[in-house]
ZAMARGU-4260 file (C-alpha; in steps of 0.2 Angstrom, whole numbers, plus 5000, padded with zeros to 4 digits):
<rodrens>
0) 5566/5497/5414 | 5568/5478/5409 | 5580/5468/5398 | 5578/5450/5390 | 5594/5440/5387
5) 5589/5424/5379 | 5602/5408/5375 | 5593/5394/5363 | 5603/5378/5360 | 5599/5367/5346
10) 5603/5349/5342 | 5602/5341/5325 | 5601/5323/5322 | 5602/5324/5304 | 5601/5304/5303
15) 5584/5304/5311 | 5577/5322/5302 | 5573/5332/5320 | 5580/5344/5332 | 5580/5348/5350
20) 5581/5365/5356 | 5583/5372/5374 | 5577/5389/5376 | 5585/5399/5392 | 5579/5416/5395
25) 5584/5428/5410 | 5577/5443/5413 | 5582/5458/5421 | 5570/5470/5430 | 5572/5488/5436
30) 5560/5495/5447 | 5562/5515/5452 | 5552/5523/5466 | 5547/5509/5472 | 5542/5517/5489
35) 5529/5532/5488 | 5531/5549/5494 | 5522/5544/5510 | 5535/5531/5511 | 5522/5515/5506
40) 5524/5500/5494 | 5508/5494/5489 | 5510/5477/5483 | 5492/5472/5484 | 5478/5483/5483
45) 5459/5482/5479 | 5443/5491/5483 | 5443/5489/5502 | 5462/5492/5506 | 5480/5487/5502
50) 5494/5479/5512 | 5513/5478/5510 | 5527/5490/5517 | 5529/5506/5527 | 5547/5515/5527
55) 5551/5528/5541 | 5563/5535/5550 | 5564/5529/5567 | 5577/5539/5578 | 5585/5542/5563
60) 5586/5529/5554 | 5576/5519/5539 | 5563/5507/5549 | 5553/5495/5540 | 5533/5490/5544
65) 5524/5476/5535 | 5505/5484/5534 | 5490/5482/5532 | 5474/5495/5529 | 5456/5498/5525
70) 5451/5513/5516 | 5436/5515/5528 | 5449/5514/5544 | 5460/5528/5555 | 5471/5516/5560
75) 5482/5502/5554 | 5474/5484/5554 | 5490/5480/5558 | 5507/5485/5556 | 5524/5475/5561
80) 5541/5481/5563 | 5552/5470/5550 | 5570/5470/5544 | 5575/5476/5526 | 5574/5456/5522
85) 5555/5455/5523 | 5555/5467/5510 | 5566/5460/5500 | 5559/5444/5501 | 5543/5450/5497
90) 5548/5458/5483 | 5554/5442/5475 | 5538/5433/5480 | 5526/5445/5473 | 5538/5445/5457
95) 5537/5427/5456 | 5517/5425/5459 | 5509/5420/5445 | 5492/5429/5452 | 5502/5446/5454
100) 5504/5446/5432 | 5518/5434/5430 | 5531/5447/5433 | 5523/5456/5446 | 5508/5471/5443
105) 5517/5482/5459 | 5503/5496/5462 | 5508/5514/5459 | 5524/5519/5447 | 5531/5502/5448
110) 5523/5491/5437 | 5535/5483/5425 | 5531/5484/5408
</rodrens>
């Protein structure tokens, strides 16, 4: 789910016939199930693999891993141990990547519309 709030501010200048407009616009993004049942957030993926973030639970509690995968592979290419804050942050960049679709094309059930 996704809103648009938008604030335009015009100026007339009747004297010289034009107008200046400023146009704001903030929007607000929901993403749900952003982790998959296996506990993964794909934020890139192609034909040979994906990387982004693991969640499991590590001596009882949530425990982040930044990863990265092949398809053809058993084992991790890598994966790191990171706080909630990469992930956060990670979020935000992929949202601001122009490459990503402007407002970020998140693989599986969390693609905004």
């Amino acid at each position: 789910m996704s809103s648009v709030e938008r604030q335009v501010d015009v100026d007339l200048d009747a004297d010289e016939n034009a107008a200046s407009a400023v146009f704001e616009e903030r929007r607000e993004l929901n993403i749900s199930e952003l982790f998959n049942a296996d506990g993964e957030l794909r934020l890139w993926q192609d034909s040979a693999g994906w990387s982004g973030y693991k969640r499991e639970q590590v001596d009882g509690e949530t425990a982040y891993f930044s990863v990265n995968t092949r398809f053809d592979e058993d084992e991790w290419i890598s994966k790191i141990r990171c706080g909630e804050k990469a992930v956060h942050d990670a979020i935000r960049k992929h949202i601001e990547d122009r490459h990503a679709g402007g407002v970020g094309n998140f693989v599986k059930r969390c693609s905004p519309p």
